[in-house]
C-alpha positions as CSV (number, residue, x, y, z in Angstrom):
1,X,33.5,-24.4,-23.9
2,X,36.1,-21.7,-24.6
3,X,33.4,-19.6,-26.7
4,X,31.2,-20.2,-23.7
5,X,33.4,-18.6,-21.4
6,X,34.0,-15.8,-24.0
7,X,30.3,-14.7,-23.8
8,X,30.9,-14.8,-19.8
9,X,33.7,-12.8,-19.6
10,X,32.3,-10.3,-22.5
11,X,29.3,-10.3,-20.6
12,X,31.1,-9.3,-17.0
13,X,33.7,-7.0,-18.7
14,X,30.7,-4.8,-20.7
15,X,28.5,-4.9,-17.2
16,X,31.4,-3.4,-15.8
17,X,32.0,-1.0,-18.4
18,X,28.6,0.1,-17.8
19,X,29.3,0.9,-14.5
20,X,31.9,2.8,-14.7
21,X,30.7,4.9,-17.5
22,X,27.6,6.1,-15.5
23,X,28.4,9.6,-13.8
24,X,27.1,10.3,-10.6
25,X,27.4,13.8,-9.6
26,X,28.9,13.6,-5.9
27,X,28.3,17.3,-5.2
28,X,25.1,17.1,-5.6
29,X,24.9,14.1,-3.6
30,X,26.6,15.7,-1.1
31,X,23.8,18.6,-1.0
32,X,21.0,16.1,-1.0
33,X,22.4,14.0,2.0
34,X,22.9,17.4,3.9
35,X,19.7,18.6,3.4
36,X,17.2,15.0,3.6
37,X,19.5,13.6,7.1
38,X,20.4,17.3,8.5
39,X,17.4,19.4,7.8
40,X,14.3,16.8,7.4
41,X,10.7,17.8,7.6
42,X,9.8,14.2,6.4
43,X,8.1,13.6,10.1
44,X,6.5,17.2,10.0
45,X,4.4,16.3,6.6
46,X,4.0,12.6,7.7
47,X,2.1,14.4,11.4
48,X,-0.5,15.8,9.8
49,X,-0.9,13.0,7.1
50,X,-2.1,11.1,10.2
51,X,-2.5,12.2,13.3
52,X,-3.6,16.1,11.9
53,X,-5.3,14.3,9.0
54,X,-7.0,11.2,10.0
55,X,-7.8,7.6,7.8
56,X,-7.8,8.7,4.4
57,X,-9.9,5.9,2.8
58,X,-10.6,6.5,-0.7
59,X,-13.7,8.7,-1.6
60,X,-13.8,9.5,2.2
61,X,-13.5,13.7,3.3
62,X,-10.5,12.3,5.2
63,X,-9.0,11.1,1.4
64,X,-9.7,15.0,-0.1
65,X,-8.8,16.9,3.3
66,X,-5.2,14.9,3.0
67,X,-4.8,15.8,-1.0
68,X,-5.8,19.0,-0.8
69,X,-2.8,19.8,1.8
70,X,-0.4,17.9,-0.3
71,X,-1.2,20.1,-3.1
72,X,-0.8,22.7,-0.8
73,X,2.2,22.0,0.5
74,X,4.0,20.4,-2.7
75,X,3.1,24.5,-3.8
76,X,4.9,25.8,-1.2
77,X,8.1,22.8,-1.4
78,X,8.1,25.4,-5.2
79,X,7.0,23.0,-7.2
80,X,4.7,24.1,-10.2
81,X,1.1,22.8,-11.3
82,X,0.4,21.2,-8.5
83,X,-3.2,19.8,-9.0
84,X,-6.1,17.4,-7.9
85,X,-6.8,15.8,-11.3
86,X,-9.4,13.3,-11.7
87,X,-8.9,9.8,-13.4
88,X,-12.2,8.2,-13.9
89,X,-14.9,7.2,-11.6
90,X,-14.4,5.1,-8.4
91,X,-17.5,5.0,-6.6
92,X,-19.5,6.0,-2.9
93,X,-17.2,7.2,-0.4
94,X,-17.8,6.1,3.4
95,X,-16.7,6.8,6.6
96,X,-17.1,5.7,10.1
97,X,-19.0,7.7,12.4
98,X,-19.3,6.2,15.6
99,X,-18.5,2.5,17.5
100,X,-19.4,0.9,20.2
101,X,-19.5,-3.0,20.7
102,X,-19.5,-4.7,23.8
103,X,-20.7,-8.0,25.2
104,X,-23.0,-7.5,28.4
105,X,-23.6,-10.9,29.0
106,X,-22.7,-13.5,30.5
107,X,-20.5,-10.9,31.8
108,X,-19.7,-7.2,30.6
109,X,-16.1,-6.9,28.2
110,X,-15.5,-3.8,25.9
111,X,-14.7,-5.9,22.3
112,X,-11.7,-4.7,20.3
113,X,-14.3,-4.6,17.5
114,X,-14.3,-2.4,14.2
115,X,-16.5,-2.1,11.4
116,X,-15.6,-2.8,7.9
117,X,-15.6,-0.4,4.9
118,X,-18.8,0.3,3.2
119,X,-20.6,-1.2,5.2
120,X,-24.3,0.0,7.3
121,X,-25.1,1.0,10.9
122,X,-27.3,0.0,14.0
123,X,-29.7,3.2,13.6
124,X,-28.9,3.7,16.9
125,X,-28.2,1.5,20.5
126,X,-29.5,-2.0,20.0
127,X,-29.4,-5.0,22.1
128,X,-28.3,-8.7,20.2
129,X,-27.7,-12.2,21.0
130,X,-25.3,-14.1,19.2
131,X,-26.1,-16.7,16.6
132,X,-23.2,-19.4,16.2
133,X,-23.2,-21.0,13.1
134,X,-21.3,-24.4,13.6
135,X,-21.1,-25.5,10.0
136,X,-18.1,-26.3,7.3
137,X,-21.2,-26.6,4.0
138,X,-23.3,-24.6,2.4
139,X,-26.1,-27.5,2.7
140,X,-26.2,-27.2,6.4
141,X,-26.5,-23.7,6.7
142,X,-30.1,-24.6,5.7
143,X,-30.8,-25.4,9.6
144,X,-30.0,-21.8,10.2
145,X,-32.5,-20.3,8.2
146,X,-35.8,-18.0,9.4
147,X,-33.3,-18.2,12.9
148,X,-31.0,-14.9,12.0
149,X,-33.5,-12.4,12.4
150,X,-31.8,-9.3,14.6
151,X,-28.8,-11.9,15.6
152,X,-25.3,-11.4,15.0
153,X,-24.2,-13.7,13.1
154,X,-20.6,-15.9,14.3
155,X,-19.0,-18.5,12.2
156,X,-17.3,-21.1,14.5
157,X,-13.7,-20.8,14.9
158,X,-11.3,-22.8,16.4
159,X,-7.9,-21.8,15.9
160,X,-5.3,-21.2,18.0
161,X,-3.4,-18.1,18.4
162,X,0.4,-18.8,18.2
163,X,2.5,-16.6,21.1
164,X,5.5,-14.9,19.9
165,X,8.5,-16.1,20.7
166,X,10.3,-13.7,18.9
167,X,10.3,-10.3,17.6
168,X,7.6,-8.2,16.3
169,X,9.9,-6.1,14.3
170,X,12.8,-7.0,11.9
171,X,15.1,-6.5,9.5
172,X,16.6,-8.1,6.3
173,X,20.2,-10.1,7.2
174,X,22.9,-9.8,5.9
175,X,22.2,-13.6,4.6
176,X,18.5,-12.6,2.9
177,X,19.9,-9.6,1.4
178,X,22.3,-11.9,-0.1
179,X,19.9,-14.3,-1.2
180,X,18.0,-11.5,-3.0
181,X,21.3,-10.7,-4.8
182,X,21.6,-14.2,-6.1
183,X,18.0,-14.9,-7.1
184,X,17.0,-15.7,-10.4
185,X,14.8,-14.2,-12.8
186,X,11.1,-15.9,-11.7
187,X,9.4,-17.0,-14.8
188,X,6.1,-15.5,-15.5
189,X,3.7,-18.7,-15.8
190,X,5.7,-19.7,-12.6
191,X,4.5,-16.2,-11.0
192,X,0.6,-16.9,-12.8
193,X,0.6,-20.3,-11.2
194,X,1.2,-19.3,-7.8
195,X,-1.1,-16.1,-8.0
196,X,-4.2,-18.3,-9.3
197,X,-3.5,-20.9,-6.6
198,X,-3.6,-18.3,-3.7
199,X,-6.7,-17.1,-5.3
200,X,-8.5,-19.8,-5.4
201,X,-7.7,-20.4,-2.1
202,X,-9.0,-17.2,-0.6
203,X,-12.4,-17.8,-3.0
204,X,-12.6,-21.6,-1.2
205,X,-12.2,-19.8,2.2
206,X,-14.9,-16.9,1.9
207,X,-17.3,-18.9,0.1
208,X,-18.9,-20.4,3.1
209,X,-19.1,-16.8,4.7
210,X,-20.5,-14.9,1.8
211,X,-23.1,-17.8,1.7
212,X,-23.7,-16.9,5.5
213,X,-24.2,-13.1,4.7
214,X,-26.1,-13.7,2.1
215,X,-29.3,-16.1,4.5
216,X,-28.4,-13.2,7.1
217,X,-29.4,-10.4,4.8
218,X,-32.4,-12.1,4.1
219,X,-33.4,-13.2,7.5
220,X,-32.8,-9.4,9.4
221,X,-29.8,-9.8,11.0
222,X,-28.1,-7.0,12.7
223,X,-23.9,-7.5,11.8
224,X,-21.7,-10.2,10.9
225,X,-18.6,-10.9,13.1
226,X,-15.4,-12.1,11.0
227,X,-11.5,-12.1,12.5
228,X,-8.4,-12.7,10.9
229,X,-6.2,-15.0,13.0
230,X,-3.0,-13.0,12.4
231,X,-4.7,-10.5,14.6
232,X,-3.8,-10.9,17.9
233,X,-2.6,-8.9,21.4
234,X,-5.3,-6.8,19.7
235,X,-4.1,-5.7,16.6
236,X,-6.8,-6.0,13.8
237,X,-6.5,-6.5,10.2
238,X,-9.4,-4.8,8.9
239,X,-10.4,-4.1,5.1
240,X,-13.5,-3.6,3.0
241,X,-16.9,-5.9,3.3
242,X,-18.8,-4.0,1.5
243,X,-19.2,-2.4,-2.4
244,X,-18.4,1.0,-3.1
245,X,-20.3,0.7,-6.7
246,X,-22.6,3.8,-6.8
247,X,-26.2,1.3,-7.3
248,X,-25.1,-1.7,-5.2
249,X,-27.5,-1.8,-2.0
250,X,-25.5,-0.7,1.7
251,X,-23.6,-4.1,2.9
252,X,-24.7,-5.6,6.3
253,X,-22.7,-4.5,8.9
254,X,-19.9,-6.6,8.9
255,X,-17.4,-6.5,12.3
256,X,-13.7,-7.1,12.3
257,X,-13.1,-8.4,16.1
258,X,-9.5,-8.9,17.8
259,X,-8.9,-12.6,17.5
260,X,-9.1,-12.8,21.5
261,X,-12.7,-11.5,21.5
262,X,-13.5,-13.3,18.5
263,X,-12.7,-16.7,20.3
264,X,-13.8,-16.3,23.6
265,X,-17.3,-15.5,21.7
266,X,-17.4,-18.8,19.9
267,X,-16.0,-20.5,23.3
268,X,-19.0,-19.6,25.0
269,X,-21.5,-19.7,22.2
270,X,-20.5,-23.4,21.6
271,X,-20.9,-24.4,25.6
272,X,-24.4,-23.1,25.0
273,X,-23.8,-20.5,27.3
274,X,-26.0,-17.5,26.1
275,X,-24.2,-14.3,25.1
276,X,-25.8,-10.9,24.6
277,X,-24.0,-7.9,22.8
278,X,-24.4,-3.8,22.8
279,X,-23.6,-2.3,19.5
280,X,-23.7,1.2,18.6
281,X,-22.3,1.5,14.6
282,X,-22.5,5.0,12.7
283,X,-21.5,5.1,9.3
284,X,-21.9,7.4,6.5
285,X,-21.8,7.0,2.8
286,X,-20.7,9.8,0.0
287,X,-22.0,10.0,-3.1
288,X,-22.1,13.5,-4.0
289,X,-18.6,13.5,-6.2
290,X,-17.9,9.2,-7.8
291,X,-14.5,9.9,-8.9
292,X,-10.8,9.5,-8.4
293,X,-8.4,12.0,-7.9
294,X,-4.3,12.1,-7.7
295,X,-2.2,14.6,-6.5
296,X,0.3,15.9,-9.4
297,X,3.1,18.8,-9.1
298,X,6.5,19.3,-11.2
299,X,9.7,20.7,-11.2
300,X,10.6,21.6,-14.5
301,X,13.3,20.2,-16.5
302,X,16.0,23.2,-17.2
303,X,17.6,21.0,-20.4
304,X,16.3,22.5,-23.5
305,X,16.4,18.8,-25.1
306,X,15.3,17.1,-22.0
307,X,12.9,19.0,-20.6
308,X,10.4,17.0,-22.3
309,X,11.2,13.9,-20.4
310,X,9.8,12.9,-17.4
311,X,11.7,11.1,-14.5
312,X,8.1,10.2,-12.0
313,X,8.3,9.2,-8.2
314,X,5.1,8.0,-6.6
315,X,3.3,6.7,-3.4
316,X,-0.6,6.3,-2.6
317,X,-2.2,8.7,-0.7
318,X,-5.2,6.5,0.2
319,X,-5.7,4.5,3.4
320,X,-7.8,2.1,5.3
321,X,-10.1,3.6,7.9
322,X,-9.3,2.0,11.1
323,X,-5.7,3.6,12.1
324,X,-4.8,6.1,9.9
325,X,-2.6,5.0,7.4
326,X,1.0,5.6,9.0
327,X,3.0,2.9,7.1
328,X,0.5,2.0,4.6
329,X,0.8,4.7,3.1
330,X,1.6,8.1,4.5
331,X,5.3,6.7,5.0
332,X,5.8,6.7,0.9
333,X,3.7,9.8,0.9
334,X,5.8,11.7,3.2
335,X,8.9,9.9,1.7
336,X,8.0,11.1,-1.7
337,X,7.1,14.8,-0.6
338,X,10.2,15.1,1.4
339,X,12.1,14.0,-1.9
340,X,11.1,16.6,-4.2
341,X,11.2,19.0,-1.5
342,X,15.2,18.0,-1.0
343,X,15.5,18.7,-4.6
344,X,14.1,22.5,-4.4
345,X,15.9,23.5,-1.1
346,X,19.5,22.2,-2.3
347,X,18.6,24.2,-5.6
348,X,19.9,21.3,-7.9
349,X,18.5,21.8,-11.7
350,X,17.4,18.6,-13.3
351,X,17.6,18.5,-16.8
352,X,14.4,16.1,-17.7
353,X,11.6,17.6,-15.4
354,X,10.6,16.1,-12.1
355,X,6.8,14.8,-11.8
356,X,5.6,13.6,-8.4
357,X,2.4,11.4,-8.2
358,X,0.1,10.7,-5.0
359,X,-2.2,8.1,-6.1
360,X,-5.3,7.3,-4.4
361,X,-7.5,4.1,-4.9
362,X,-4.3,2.0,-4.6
363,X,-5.9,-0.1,-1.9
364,X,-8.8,-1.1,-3.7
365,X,-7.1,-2.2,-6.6
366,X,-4.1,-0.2,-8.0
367,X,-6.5,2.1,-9.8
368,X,-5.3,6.1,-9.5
369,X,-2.2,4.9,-10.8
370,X,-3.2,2.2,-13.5
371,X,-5.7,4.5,-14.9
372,X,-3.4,7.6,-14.8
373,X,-0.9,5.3,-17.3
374,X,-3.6,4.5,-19.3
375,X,-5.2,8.0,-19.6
376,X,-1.7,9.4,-20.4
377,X,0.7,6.8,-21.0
378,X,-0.6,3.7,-22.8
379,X,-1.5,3.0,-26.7
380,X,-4.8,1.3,-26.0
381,X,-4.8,-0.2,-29.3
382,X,-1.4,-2.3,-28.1
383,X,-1.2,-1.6,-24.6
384,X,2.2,0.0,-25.3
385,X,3.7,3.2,-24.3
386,X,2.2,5.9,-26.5
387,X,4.1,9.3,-27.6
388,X,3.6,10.6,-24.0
389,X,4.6,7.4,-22.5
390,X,7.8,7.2,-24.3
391,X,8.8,10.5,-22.6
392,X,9.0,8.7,-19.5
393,X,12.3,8.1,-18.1
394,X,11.8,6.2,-15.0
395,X,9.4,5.8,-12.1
396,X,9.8,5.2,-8.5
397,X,7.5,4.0,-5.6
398,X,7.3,3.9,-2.0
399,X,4.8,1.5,-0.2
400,X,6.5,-1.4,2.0
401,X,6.5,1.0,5.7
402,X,8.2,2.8,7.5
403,X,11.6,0.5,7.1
404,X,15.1,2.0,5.6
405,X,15.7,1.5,1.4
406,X,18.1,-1.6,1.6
407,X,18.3,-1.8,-2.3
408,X,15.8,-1.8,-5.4
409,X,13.8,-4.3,-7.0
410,X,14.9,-4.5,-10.7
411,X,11.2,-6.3,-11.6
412,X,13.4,-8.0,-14.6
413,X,15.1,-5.2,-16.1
414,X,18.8,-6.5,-16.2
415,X,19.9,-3.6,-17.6
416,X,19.5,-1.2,-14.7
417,X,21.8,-3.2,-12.4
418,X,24.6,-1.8,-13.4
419,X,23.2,2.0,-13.3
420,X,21.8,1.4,-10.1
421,X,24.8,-0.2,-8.9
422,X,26.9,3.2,-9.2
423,X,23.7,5.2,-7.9
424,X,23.8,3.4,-4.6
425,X,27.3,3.7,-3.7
426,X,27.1,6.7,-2.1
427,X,24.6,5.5,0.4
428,X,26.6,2.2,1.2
429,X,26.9,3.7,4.8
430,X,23.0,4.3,5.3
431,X,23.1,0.1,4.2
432,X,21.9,0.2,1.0
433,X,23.1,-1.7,-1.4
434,X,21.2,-4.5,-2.9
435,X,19.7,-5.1,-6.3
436,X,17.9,-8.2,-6.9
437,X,16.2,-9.3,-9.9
438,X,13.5,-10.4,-8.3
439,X,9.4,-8.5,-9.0
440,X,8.0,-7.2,-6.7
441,X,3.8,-7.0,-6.4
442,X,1.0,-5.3,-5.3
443,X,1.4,-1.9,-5.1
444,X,1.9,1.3,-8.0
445,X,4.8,0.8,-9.9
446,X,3.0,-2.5,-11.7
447,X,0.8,0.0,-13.7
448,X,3.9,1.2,-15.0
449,X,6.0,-1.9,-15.8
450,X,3.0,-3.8,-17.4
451,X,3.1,-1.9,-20.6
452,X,7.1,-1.9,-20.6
453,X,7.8,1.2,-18.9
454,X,10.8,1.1,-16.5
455,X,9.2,1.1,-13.2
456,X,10.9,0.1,-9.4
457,X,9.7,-0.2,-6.0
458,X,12.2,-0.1,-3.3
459,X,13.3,-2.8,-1.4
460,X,12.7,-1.8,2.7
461,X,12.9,-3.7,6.1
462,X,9.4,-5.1,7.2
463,X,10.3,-3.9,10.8
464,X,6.6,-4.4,11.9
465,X,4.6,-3.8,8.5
466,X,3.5,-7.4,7.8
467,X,2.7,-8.4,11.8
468,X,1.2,-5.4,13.1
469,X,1.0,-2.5,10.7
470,X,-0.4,-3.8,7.6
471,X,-4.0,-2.8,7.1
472,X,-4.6,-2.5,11.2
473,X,-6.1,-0.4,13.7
474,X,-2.4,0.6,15.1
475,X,-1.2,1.5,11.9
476,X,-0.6,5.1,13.5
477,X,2.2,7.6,13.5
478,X,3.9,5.9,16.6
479,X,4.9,2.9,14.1
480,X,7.3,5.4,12.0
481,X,10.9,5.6,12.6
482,X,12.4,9.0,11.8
483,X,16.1,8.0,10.6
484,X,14.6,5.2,8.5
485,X,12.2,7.9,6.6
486,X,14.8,10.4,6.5
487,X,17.1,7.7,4.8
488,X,14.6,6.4,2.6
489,X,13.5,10.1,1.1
490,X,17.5,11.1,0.8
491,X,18.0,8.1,-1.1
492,X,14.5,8.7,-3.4
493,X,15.7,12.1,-3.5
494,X,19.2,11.1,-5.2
495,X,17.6,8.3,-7.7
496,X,15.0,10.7,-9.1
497,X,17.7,13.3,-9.3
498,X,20.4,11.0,-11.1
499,X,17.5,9.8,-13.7
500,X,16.8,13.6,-14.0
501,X,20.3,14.3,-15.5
502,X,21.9,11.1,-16.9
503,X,22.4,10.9,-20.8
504,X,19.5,8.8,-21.5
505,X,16.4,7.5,-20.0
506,X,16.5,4.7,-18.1
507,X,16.6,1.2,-20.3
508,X,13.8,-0.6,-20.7
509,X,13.4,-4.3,-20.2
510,X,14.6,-6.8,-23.0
């Protein structure tokens, strides 16, 4: 028992010792908080990310119009080599044209409707009736076929939309934040098993549909309505239904409607009551140009012996199509641009250079930044950190919305609590504070930490990001809150800054 206690007080006393020994240079602190919360242009770069830009769906002109002026602009920030480099190939671009859906009868309503990615067109006005499909098996979709020629296709729905009784937006307690803190490391098979299960889930649930497509393909139909039942007051969570492989055959147009619009069509479909739709769909494919690109630039280390080290901060660029991308993700682009440009106007000199990454294809699958680590950064032979991946000191990541930093994610690297600890007392005003243990998933910095490299996404307040942002058609620039994004950037500013100049890189996980 005593030599049990022994290990716990060693353990505290060196964790403190660790603390205290990390350096933080306030005065340049103080020169990054005056220029990210007094003199921000965070909201200036994340305007024409948006609103200026439009969607920036990967392969899309809206994608290469938005990279092209971060380039630009990370050039005139003063950073060097900024660059469009490619990683690989990705596929057809698309974009959306036109839309117009509408049901004109039994009645005339305008339908919060919106097309999916990669998906085809109408050719023009047509005229539809609806086809209900009222089935729960594959078997008895049977009945259906030879009866889906120019239909549009409706798989019966019941649910019920829940009201909201409270808040759209929030943010973390004081008691969750806490909880975070105390959390314990999440073992891995723990973390497989409840990834496979929610897979197989989401396979058991679009079986039945993708089985529908497939007899509607075959049969003539026009489109294929879906709805997600989170999407309500008409917000619409709308993805991809279609491939973007360069020799798979243009999807059937496949419709995301407001969960509203959705049900009152099966409503009436199912009292046999006859309903007749307008549709109007343009869309476009790309295929001149299959691959990826990422948006690079530097500031140079000014350390002779560290120099050659690389402290990386990164965001993706790359959007859905329906909005255009405000918290998913020009928020961490404009976050991330604002950063490095806080560095070059309070003339700080970090000793290990700065590298800032805007990754595109992030949406459909992590791949700008997974194959940008494995171009550069990974031993393929054992999926380790090669020569050039050892350089890396650190990287950062943006992509939870427009909410404030409240902490980091330490994705199970112990031995950064204590460094990050020291780095976020300085901001303990702006609220943040919290390091938990806990991973994090499903965004950029995964690339990184899967082949042992030290990498964090931040820990932000939802606000609205998961009930009405999230991969929606009013994920626009009135979602963003300026003094959150001016925190968050001031904050990235100072962590990219502090890896820049400490001693060592930052450790990586036992």
């Amino acid at each position: 028992m005593k030599k049990f206690l022994f290990v716990i007080l060693f353990s505290a006393v060196s964790l403190s010792l660790k603390a205290q020994s990390e350096d933080v240079d306030m005065e340049a602190i103080k020169k990054i908080r005056k220029e990210g919360l007094e003199n921000s242009k965070v909201m200036d770069i994340a305007f024409y990310l948006t609103d200026a830009n439009g969607p920036r769906l990967q392969g899309s002109p809206g994608f290469m119009k938005a990279a092209n002026y971060a380039k630009n602009k990370l050039t005139e920030f003063g950073l060097n080599d900024s660059r469009l480099e490619a990683w690989g190939d990705f596929g057809k671009g698309w974009e959306l044209q036109k839309s117009y859906i509408a049901m004109t009868a039994p009645y005339y309503r305008p339908l919060i409707a919106l097309p999916k990615v990669w998906t085809g067109g109408t050719k023009g006005l047509v005229q539809a009736e609806v086809l209900l499909v009222d089935e729960t098996d594959t078997t008895a979709l049977e009945q259906y076929k030879g009866k889906m020629k120019n239909k549009v296709i409706l798989l019966y729905k019941n649910d019920k939309i829940k009201l909201s009784f409270g808040p759209d937006a929030k943010r973390f307690t004081e008691k969750e934040l806490e909880e975070m803190v105390n959390a314990k490391p999440e073992a891995t098979n723990q973390r497989d098993t409840t990834f496979r299960n929610m897979i197989a889930a989401m396979r058991k649930a679009s079986y039945l549909s993708n089985k529908t497509k497939e007899m509607a393909v075959k049969d003539g139909a026009i489109a294929f309505f879906s709805m997600n039942p989170l999407g309500k007051d008409g917000t619409v969570f709308v993805t991809g239904g279609g491939s973007y492989k360069p020799k798979d055959p243009e999807n059937l147009l496949d419709i995301a409607l407001a969960a509203e619009d959705y049900l009152t069509l099966c409503r009436l479909a199912k009292a046999g009551i006859p309903v007749k739709l307008d549709l109007d769909v343009k869309t476009k494919f790309y295929s001149d140009d299959l691959k990826g690109y990422n948006v690079l630039a530097e500031i140079p280390g000014s350390d002779p012996k560290l120099k050659d080290e690389v402290v990386m901060l990164g965001a993706h660029l790359d959007s859905w199509h329906t909005g255009t991308g405000a918290t998913d993700n020009a928020a961490g682009s404009a976050v991330m641009m604002e950063a490095v440009r806080i560095l070059k106007a309070s003339g700080l000199k970090p000793k290990r250079t700065i590298r800032i990454a805007l990754w595109s294809a992030e949406e459909q699958g992590l791949h700008g930044s997974r194959n940008y680590v494995k171009n550069h950064l990974t031993d393929t032979t054992t999926m380790k950190p090669n020569a050039e991946g050892d350089k890396i000191a650190g990287y950062f990541n943006v992509d939870n919305g427009t909410g404030k930093i409240r902490g980091v994610y330490l994705q199970g690297n112990e031995e950064c609590r204590s460094i990050f600890t020291k780095w976020l007392e300085p901001f303990a005003d702006l609220e943040a504070k919290t390091l938990t243990i806990r991973n994090t998933g499903g965004t950029d910095h995964l690339a990184f930490d899967r082949i042992g490299l030290p990498g964090f996404q931040f820990i932000q307040d939802q606000i609205e990001y998961n009930t009405r942002t999230h991969h929606t058609n009013i994920d626009t620039f009135d979602h963003l809150l300026e003094d959150d994004l001016k925190q968050a950037a001031t904050i990235v500013a100072a962590f990219v800054y502090n890896a820049s100049v400490r001693p060592e890189k930052l450790p990586r996980k036992k």
